[in-house]
Residue, then its C-alpha position, 0 to 999 in steps of 0.5 A: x911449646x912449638x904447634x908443629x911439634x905436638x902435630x908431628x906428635x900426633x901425626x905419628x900417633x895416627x900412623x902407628x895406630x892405623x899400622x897396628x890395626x892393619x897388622x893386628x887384623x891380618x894376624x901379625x900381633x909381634x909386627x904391630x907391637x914392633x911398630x908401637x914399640x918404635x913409634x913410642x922412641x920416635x916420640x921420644x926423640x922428638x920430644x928430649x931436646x924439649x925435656x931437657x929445656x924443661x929441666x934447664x928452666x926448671x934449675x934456673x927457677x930454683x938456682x941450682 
């Protein structure tokens, strides 16, 4: 697996977590679940075209 992609990964975790802390402090609880909701997509649409490889490489080993 690519370095850079596991630091945008977590690079993206560190801003949503500090984005629902600021907003779960300031009392905006629907915000900060809003923002952990995106920030879950975003790691997933980063993360698919590497699933799919996983799944190609996973056919290729069992010849399916």
């Amino acid at each position: 697996m690519d370095v850079g992609l596991i630091l945008k990964v977590v690079g993206v975790g560190m801003i949503v977590t500090v984005a629902c802390q600021i907003l779960s402090k300031a009392g905006r609880d629907e915000q900060s679940m809003l923002v952990s909701l995106s920030g879950i997509v975003l790691v997933l649409l980063m993360l698919i075209g590497k699933i799919g490889e996983l799944f190609e490489t996973i056919k290729s080993v069992f010849g399916f």
